[in-house]
C-alpha positions as CSV (number, residue, x, y, z in Angstrom):
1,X,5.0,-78.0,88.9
2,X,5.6,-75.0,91.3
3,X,3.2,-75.2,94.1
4,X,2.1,-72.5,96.6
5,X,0.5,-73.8,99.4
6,X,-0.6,-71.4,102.3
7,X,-1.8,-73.2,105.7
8,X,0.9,-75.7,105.1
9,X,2.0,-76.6,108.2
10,X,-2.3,-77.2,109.2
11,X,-3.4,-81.3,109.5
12,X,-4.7,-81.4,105.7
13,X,-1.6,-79.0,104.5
14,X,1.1,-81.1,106.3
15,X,-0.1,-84.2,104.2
16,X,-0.8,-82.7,101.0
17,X,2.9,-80.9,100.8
18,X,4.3,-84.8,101.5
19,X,2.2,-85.9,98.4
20,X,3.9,-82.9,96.4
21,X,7.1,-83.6,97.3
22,X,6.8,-87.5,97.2
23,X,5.6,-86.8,93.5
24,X,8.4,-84.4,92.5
25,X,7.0,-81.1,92.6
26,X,8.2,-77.8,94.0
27,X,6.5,-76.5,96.8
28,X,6.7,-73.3,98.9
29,X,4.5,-73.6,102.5
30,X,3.2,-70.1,103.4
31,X,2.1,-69.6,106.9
32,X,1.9,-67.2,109.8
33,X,5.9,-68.2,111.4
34,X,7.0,-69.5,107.9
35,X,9.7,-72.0,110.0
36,X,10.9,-74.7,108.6
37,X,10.2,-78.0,110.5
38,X,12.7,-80.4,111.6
39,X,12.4,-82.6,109.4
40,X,15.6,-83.0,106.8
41,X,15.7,-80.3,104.4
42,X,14.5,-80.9,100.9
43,X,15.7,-78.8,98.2
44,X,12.3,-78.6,96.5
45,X,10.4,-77.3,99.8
46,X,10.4,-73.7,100.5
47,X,8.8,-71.8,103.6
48,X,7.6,-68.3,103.7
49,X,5.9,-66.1,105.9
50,X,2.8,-63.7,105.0
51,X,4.8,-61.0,105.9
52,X,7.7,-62.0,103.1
53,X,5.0,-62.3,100.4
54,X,3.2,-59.0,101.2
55,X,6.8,-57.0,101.0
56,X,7.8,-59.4,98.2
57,X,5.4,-61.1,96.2
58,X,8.2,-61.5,92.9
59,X,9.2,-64.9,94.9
60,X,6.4,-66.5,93.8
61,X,6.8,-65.3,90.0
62,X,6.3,-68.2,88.6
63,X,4.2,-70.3,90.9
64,X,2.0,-72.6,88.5
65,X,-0.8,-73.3,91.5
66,X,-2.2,-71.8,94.6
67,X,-3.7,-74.0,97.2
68,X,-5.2,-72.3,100.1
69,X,-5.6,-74.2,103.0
70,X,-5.2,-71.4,105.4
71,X,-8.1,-70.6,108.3
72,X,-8.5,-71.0,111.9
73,X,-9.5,-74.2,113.0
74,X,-12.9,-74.9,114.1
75,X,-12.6,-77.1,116.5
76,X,-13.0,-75.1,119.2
77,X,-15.7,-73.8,121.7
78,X,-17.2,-70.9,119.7
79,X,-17.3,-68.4,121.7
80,X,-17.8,-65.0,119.9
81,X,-14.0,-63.9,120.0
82,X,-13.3,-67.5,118.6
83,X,-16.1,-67.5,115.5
84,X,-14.7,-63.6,114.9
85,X,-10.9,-65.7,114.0
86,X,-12.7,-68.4,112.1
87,X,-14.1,-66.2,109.7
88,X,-11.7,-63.4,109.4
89,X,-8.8,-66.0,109.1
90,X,-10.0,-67.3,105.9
91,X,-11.6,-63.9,104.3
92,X,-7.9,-62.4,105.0
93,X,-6.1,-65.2,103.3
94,X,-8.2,-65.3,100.1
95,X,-7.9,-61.4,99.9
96,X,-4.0,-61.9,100.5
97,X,-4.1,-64.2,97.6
98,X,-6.4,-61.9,95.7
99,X,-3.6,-58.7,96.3
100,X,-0.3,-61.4,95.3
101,X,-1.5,-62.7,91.9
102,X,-2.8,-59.5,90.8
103,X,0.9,-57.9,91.6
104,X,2.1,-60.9,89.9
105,X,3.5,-60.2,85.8
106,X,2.5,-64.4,85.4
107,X,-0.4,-65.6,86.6
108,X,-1.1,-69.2,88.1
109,X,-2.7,-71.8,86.3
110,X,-5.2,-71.9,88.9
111,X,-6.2,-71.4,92.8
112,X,-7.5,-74.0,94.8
113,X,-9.1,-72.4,97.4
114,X,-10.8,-74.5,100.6
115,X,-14.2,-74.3,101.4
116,X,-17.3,-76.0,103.6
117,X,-19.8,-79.0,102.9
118,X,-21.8,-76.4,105.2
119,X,-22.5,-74.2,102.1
120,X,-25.7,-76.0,101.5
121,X,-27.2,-75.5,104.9
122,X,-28.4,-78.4,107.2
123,X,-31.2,-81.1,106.2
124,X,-32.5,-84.1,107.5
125,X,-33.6,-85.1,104.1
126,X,-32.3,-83.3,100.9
127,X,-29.2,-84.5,99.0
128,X,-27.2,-81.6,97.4
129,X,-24.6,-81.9,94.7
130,X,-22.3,-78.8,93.2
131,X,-25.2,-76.8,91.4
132,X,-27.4,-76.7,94.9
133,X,-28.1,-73.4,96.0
134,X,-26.2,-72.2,99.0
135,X,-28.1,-71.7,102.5
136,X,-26.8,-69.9,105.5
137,X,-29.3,-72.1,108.1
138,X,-26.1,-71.6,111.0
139,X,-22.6,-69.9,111.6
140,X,-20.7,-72.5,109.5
141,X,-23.1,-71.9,106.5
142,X,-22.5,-68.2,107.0
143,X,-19.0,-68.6,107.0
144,X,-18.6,-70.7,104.3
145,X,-20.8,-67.9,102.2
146,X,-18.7,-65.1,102.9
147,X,-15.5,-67.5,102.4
148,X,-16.4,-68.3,98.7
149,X,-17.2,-64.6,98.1
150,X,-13.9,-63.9,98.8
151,X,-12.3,-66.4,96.8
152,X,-14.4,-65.4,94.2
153,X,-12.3,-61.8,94.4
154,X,-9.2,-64.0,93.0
155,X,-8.1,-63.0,89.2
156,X,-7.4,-66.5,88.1
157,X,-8.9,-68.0,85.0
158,X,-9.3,-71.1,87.4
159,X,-11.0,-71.2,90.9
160,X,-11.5,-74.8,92.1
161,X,-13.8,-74.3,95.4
162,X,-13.2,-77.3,97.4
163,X,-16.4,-78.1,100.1
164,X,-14.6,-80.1,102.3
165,X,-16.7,-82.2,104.9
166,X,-15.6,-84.3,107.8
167,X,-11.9,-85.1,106.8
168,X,-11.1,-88.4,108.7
169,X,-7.6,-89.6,110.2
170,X,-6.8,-91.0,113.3
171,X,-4.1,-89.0,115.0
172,X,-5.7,-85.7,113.3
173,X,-8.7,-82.7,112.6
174,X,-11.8,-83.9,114.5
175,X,-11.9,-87.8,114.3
176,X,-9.9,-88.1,117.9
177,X,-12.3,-86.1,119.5
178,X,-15.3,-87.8,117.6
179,X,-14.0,-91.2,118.4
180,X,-12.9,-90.5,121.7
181,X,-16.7,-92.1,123.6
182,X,-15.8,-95.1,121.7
183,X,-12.3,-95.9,122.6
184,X,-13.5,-94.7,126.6
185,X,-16.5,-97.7,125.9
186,X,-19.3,-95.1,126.1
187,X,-20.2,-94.7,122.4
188,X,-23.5,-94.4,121.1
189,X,-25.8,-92.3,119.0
190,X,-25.6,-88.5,119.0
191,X,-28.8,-87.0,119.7
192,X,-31.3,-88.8,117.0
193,X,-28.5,-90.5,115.4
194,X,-30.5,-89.5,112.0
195,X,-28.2,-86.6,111.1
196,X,-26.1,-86.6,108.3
197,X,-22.9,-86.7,107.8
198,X,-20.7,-86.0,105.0
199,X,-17.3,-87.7,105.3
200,X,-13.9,-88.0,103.6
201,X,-10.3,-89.6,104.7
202,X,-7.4,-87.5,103.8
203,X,-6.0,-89.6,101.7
204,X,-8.7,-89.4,99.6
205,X,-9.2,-85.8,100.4
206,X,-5.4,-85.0,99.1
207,X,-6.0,-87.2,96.2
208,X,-8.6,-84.9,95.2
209,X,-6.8,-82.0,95.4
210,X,-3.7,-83.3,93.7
211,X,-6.8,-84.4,90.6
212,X,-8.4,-80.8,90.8
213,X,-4.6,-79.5,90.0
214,X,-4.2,-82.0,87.1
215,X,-7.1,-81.8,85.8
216,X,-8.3,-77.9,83.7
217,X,-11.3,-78.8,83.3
218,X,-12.7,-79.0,86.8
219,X,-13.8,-75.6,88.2
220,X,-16.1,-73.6,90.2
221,X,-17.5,-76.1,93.2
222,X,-16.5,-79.4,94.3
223,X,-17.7,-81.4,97.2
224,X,-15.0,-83.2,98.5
225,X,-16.8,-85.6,100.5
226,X,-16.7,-89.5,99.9
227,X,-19.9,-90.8,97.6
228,X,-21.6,-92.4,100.7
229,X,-22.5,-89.9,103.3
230,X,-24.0,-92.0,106.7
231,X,-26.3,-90.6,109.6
232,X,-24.3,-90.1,112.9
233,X,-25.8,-93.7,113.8
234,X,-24.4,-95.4,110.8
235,X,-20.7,-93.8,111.4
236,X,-21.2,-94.9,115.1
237,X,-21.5,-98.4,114.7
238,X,-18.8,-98.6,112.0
239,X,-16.2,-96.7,114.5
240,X,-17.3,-99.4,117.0
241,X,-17.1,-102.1,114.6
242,X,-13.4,-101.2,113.3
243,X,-12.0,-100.5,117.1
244,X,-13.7,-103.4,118.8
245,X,-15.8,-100.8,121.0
246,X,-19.8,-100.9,122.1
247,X,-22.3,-98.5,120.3
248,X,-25.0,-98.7,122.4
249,X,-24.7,-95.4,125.3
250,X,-26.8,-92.6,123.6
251,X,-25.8,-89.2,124.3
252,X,-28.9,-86.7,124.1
253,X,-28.8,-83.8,122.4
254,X,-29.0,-81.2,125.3
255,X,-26.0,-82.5,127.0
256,X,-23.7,-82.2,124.1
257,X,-25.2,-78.5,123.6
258,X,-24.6,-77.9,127.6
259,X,-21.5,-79.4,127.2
260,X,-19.8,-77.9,123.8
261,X,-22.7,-74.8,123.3
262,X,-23.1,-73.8,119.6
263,X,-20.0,-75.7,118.5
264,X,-22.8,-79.0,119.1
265,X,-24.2,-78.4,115.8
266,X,-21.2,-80.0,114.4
267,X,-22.7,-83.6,116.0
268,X,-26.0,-82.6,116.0
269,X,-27.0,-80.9,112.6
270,X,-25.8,-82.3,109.0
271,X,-26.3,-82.4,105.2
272,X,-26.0,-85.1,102.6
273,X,-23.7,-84.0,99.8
274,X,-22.7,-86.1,97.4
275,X,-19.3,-85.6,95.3
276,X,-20.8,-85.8,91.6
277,X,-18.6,-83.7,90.0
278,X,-15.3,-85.1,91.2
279,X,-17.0,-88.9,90.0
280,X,-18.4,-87.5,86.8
281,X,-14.8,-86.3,85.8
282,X,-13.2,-89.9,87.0
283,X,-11.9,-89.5,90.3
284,X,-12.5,-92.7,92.5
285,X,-12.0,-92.8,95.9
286,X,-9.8,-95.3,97.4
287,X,-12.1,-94.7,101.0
288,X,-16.0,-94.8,99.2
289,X,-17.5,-96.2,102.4
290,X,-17.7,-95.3,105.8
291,X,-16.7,-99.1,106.6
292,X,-13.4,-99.4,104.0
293,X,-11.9,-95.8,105.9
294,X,-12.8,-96.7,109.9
295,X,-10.8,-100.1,108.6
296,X,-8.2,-98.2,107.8
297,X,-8.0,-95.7,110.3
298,X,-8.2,-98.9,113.4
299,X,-5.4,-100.3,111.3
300,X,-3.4,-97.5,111.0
């Protein structure tokens, strides 16, 4: 399979391109630079910049899938400048993908475009699955809206919206941040410890993505989070468990929003979203608990 992946060289593209090549298929990473790493060359892996496609979109005649990772990380204080790159960066890429396969004589099989767990809002108590309404209750909610309304401008006969929640690894995204109280021997609840959380490891996360291509008859949204979302409380005590660290310093809520400002409702706020259609069409995660992937991540 010829694979087009755009924010390739990001912490969930670098991993999914290694399971595409590691399972034969041809890939070309699209990004801002488009520079190959220095990692020996692969005749299968291709690199191209934004620029390349614009003035030449016949290189990717033939391209079978479009995964589009691409979009300014979050993970960052949100200042107004900063939350103007988060959204623009991913409404640009999905109309960028929108212009290339329409100039395109064969279309791809499909686009996998990324998205947000945030798309259903925040709640203390409601559960949401793939046919919940979407809510704008906060910035991420409202990006995540006008994200999937781009996407939604793509001319494929398949667009596989992937609502991606926490994705967790040790040395990447936000887990080193998250865990970082823990491994300094300060960790404890975040503000009530009742919000939710809704979770994946990457492996699991590029599993998913790798089943969404295979698989024609999944479409439309997909929650890619792992089928038991935990409160903040829950996720504390198994980080503490797994790393041999105390969960007992709670951190109130006011100094995390003194401390990171609106970027706090990350810790503080929460929905619990539960991956039915990804189980319903017989994907099984190899992570299903918050206990099996902190395990794996103290291991790793």
């Amino acid at each position: 399979m010829r694979v087009a992946v755009t924010g390739g060289t990001g912490f969930v593209g670098r991993a999914l391109v290694k399971a595409l090549l590691e399972r034969g298929d041809e890939v070309t990473v699209v990004s801002r630079k488009g520079t190959a790493s220095a990692s020996p060359r692969n005749a299968k892996l291709h690199h191209m910049t934004w620029d390349e496609i614009a003035a030449s979109p016949q290189r990717l005649e033939g391209t079978d899938m479009i995964v589009n990772l691409a979009g300014e990380s979050i993970n960052q204080r949100w200042t107004e400048a900063s939350k103007q790159r988060v959204l623009q960066s991913r409404i640009v890429a999905a109309a960028r993908i929108a212009k290339l396969v329409t100039e395109l004589n064969t279309k791809p099989e499909a686009v996998i475009n990324a998205s947000g767990i945030s798309a259903y809002g925040n709640s203390l108590t409601a559960t949401f699955a793939e046919d919940s309404p979407m809510k704008v209750t906060d910035f991420l909610s409202g990006v995540v809206e006008q994200w999937e309304k781009a996407a939604d401008s793509i001319p494929v006969k398949r667009l596989v919206k992937l609502r991606v929640g926490v994705v967790l690894n040790r040395t990447g995204g936000a887990f080193p941040l998250m865990s970082l109280p823990h491994r300094l021997f300060a960790g404890g609840r975040l503000g009530s410890g009742s919000q939710w959380l809704s979770w994946i490891h990457l492996e699991d996360l590029v599993r998913l993505i790798l089943f969404s291509m295979d698989h024609r008859e999944i479409e439309g949204p997909v929650n890619a989070s792992a089928p038991e979302p935990v409160t903040n409380d829950r996720f504390g005590r198994a980080l503490g468990k797994a790393f041999g660290r105390p969960h007992w310093l709670p951190t109130p809520a006011f100094l995390l929003k003194a401390v990171l400002g609106e970027m706090s409702s990350l810790l503080l706020e929460g929905q619990r979203a539960l991956p039915r259609k990804a189980l319903e069409n017989g994907f099984a995660f190899k992570y299903p608990t918050i206990e099996s992937a902190m395990k794996e991540i103290s291991q790793a």
